[in-house]
C-alpha positions, 0 to 999 in steps of 0.5 A: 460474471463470467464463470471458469472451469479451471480444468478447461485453461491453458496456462496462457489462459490462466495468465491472461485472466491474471493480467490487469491490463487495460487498454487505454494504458499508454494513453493514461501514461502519455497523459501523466507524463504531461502532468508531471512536467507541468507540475515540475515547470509551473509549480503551484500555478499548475496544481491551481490549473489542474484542479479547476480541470479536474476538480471543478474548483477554484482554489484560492490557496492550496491548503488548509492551515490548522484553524480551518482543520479544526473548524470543518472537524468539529461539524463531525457525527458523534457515531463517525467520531466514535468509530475512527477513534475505534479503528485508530486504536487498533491500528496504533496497537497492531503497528507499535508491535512492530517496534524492534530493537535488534541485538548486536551480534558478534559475528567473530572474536572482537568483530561485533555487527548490528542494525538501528532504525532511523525514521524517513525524514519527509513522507509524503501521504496520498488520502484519495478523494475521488468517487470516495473519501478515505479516512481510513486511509488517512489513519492506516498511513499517518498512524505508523508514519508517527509511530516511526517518528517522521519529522515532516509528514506531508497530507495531499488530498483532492479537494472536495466542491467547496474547495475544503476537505470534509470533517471524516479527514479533518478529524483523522488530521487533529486527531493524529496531530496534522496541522496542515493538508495540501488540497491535491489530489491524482497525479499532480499531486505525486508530482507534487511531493516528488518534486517540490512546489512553491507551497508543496513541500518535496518529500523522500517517500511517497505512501498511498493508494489511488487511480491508474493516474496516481499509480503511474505517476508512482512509478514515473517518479521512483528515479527521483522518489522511493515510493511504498509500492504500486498500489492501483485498482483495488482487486479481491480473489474469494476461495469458497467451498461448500462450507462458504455462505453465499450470501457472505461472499456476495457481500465481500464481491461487491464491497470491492467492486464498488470502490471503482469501475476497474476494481476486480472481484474473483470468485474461486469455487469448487462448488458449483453450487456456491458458485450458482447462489452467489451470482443470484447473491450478487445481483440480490445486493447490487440493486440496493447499493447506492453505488450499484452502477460503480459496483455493477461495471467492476463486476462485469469485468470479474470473473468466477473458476470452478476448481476441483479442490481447494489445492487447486483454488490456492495454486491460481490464487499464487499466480493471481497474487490477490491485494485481499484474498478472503479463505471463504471456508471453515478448514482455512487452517489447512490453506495457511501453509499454500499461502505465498503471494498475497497482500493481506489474508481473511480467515474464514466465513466471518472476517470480511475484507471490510473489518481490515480495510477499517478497523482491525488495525492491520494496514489496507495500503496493500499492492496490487496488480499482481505486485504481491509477488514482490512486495508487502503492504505498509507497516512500520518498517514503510517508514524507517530504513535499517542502518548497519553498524559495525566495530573492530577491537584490536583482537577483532582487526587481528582475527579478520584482517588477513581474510580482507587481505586475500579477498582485496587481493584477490579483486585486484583492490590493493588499497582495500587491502592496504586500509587493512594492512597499515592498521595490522602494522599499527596494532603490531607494532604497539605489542 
């Protein structure tokens, strides 16, 4: 990891460290365009096709039905079983607090305004199933999906060698009460639910995290599909002090860095010492990891600032705008108020990333790349629209109708005005 003094960048520097950019961008694009026409063109046969290419397997059927689901869960470890059922727990309790009902308001004499929730019809899940099989993943969308009350809840994982799914998601599938998963994975299977194929139902909303193909694909189908955000490569900004534990923060680097090789772990310290011990730290860890040659490539492109203070630390993690930003330090108290853009906060030296990534019950679906500038992670709300209501009495007409009136006139919308006007004539003419 290359180590920066805070003191010695430019502003332009400090952007350039805060860019996620990668070089074959546009080549990754070129090819998620050819993929999702495919998609739209050649409907299942394509999905078949594209996971012989890029899963290595020959897919019969593209999903796995109820039966199936409930024969590959039952092969689930006890000790595995335990823990979902732990973390599924504390996501369905942290999420049904989000349930509100708001009040109606009367916002003038007889002119009375409220908001309701209505679930999204069709979601659309994205379970990635790459270097890594997420269950978690699985619990963190489907649960608040449930909770708001979707009516159609669409499962596309990869499919794994043996063309099944593995009994960590199948659980998470009987345990939510998801009879079906569609065995898709990466861009095609963005294309997929946006779309429609003959086995993939179209869906109003996609949900997930994922590659660079899957998060491209995101953005190139929001003309036909809202989607949560643009969840991309999983990023983690640490603000360690003196009072931090290098061996702690090590920890927390690798553990993002080996969810891909285009992951990002960034150090921010104002200690040198910190600094110093947690690189021995990371290179002590990495070569036990099994994932060591992932974790090793994602923290060669990451980086570590020396600041001044930890003033100075929250100023470049705001521009940064980090999906996890762990406050490595036993005074975090004071930091809570500098906080602006972020995906999700880890207080202190004992609350790792890894405790909501899993099992806290706050939801790892968070934005990335920047994104947190502009967008929160999933909750409830992902998953319900707010619909407006309101109603006029005969005084309520009476009290706002003359300000509709010039407000129409004044645009020059004589039958907005008019709407007002026959039913003022109305309410008079009945006194």
């Amino acid at each position: 990891m290359k180590v920066y003094n805070y003191q010695d960048l430019s502003n332009q520097n400090i952007k350039s460290l805060c860019s996620r950019q990668i070089e074959d961008d546009k080549l990754i694009e070129d090819r998620v365009i050819n993929i999702i026409e495919t998609v739209k063109k050649e409907g299942d046969k394509a999905l078949l096709d594209f996971a012989k290419a890029f899963d290595k397997v020959d897919l019969t059927r593209l999903f796995l039905d109820a039966e199936e689901i409930k024969t590959i869960a039952s092969t689930i470890p006890a000790d595995a079983k335990s823990a979902i059922d732990t973390a599924h727990q504390n996501i369905l309790k942290f999420h049904q607090s989000q349930v509100k009902n708001e009040e109606k308001i009367e916002t003038m004499p007889g002119v009375v305004c409220w908001r309701e929730s209505r679930a999204i019809e069709k979601v659309g899940l994205y379970i990635p199933g790459g270097t890594a099989v997420l269950p978690s993943t699985f619990l963190m969308l489907a649960t608040p999906a449930i909770i708001a009350g979707c009516k159609e809840i669409v499962i596309c994982s990869p499919p794994q060698a043996d063309g099944k799914t593995n009994c960590y998601l199948a659980y998470c599938a009987i345990l939510l009460g998801i009879d079906k998963i569609y065995l898709v994975g990466g861009a095609q299977a963005v294309a997929a639910m946006a779309f429609g194929t003959e086995t993939v139902p179209q869906v109003y909303k996609i949900f997930g995290p994922g590659n660079r193909y899957v998060t491209i694909a995101k953005t190139m189908v929001q003309n036909k599909v809202a989607i949560d955000m643009p969840a991309g490569p999983s990023e983690v900004l640490v603000i360690a002090d003196e009072t931090a534990n290098p061996s702690f923060v090590a920890a927390d680097l690798l553990a993002q860095a080996e969810h891909g090789i285009d992951s990002q772990a960034i150090l921010v310290s104002t200690s040198n010492h910190i600094i110093a011990e947690t690189l021995k730290e990371v290179e002590n860890q990495l070569s036990i990891l099994p994932r060591r040659k992932i974790a090793a490539k994602a923290i060669k492109n990451s980086y570590t600032i020396l600041v001044d203070n930890l003033t100075q630390a929250m100023d470049f993690s705001n521009e940064y705008a980090p999906e996890h930003l762990i406050l490595a330090t036993e005074h975090f108290e004071n930091l809570i108020p500098l906080i602006i853009n972020v995906g999700s906060v880890f207080l202190g030296n004992l609350t790792p990333e890894s405790a909501g990534d899993y099992a806290s019950g706050t939801n790892h679906t968070l934005p990335t790349s920047g994104f947190a500038k502009a967008y929160s992670g999933v909750s409830l709300d992902a998953f319900i629209k707010k619909i407006t209501f309101q109603h006029l009495s005969r005084a309520g007409l009476s009290n706002i109708g003359p300000t509709v009136e010039t407000l129409a006139a004044t645009e020059g919308l004589e039958a907005h005005k008019n709407a007002i006007t026959v039913r003022l004539k109305t309410v008079e003419d009945v006194k």
